[in-house]
C-alpha positions in Angstrom: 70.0 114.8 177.2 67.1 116.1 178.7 66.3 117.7 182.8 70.4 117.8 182.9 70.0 120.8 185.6 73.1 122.8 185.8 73.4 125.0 189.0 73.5 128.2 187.0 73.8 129.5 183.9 75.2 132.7 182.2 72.7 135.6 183.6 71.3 133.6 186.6 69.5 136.3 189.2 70.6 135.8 192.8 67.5 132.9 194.4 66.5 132.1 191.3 66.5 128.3 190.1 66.3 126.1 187.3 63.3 124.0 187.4 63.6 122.9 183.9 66.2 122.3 181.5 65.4 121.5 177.8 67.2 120.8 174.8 66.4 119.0 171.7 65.6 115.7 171.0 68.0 113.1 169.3 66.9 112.9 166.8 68.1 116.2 165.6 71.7 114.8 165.4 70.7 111.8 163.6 69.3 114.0 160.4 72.2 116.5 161.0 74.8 113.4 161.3 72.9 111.6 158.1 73.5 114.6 156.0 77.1 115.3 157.2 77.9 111.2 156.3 76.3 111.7 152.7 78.0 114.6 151.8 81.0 113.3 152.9 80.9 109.5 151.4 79.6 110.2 147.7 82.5 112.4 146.5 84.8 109.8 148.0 83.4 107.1 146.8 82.9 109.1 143.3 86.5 110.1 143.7 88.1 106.5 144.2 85.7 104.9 141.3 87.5 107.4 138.9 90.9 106.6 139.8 90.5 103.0 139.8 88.9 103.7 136.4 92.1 106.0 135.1 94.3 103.1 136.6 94.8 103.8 139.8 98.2 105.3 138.4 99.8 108.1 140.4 99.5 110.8 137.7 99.4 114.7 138.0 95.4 114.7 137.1 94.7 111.6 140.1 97.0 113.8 142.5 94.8 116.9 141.8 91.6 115.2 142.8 92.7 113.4 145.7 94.1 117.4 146.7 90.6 118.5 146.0 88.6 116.0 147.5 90.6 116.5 151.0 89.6 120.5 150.7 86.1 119.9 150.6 86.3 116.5 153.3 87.6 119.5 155.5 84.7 121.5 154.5 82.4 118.7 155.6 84.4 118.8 158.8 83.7 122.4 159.5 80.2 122.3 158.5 79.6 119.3 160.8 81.2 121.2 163.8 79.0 124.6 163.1 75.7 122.3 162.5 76.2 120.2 166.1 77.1 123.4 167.3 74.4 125.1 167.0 72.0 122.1 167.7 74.1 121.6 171.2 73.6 125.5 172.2 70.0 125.8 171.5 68.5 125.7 174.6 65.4 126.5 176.8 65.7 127.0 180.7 62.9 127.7 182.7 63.2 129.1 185.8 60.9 129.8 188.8 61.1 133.3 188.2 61.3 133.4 183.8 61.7 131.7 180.5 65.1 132.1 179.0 65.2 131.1 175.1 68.8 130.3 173.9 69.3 130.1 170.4 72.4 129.6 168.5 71.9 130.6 164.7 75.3 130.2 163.7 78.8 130.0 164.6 79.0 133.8 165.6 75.3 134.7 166.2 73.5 133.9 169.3 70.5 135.3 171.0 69.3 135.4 174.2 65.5 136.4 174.8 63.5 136.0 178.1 60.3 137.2 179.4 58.7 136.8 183.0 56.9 134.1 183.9 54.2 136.8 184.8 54.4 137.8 181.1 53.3 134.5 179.4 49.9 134.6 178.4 49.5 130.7 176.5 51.6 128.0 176.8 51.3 124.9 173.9 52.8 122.3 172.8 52.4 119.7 169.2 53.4 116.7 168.0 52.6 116.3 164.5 53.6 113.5 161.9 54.0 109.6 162.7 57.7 109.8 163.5 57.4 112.6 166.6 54.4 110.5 167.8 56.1 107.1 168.0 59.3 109.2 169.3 57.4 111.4 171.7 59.0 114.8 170.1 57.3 118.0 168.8 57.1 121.7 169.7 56.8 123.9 172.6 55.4 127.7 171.6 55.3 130.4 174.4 53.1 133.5 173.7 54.0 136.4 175.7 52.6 140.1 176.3 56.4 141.5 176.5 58.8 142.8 173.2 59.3 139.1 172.0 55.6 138.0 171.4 56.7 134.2 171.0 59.0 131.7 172.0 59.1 128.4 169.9 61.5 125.8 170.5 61.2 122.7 167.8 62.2 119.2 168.5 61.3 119.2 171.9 61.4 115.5 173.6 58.5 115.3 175.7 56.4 118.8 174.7 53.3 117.7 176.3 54.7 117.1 179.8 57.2 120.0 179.5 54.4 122.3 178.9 52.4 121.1 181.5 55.0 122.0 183.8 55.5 125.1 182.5 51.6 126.1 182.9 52.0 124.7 186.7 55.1 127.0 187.2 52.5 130.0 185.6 49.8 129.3 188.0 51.7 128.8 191.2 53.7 132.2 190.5 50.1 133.7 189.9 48.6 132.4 193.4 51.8 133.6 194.8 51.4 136.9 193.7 47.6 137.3 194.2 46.7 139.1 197.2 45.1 137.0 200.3 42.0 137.7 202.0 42.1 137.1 205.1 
């Protein structure tokens, strides 16, 4: 799921490319996924324990739960859609000429921020905990000197090597722009 380079994406400037193309790691879904399967198991299994308990008789009371528990199973559905939703959109393209931070908060609320590459004053990247280490994920902050002082993408597979990159990118726009003596 990671380097996938599209040739352009919503706001692309005319000769500028994509050198990177970063989204999250996995294992984002599998905690979203885990939760979404939990929340929708335990009230079923609840639900079916009870009526085999009552009988398993079709009365009014048995009809009523099986009514409610499909409302909130399609409550579980929509909230699954919204969370891998929003952990699909969130992205982070880097560009030869800028960053462009992509976030999706919600199902209606997305924001777009980018700064220059000549803007970015640090570059980092962390991987804390035993789980990001053994997976190679973590986090990739930007600190700029433009109207959106950070960029901080979590989950990040690979942050070390991204950011590398990134600083690479930095200094060769920097040479580029720094006069020659000649």
């Amino acid at each position: 799921m990671t380097n996938k380079t599209p040739r352009s994406f919503e706001g692309q400037h005319e000769g500028e490319y994509i050198v990177l193309w970063i989204e999250r790691h996995w294992i984002k879904y599998i905690r979203s996924l885990s939760i979404i399967l939990v929340a929708g198991i335990i009230p079923g299994a609840i639900t079916t324990s009870v009526t085999l308990m009552l009988g398993g008789t079709d009365t009014v009371v048995t009809n009523i739960i099986f009514l409610f528990l499909s409302l909130y199973e399609l409550f579980v559905l929509l909230y699954a859609y919204i969370v891998l939703i929003s952990d699909i959109l969130d992205l982070f393209i880097v560009t030869n000429e800028r960053i462009v931070d992509i976030t999706q908060a919600n199902l209606l609320e997305r924001t777009i921020s980018d700064t220059p590459l000549d803007n970015i004053q640090d570059v980092s990247a962390s991987c804390k905990g035993f789980l990001p280490t053994i997976l190679n994920f973590g986090s990739i902050t930007v600190q700029t000197a433009g109207k959106t002082a950070e960029f901080t993408m979590n989950l990040i597979p690979d942050p070390f090597e991204k950011s590398k990159k990134i600083l690479g990118l930095i200094n060769a726009q920097k040479n580029l722009d720094a006069p020659h003596e000649g």
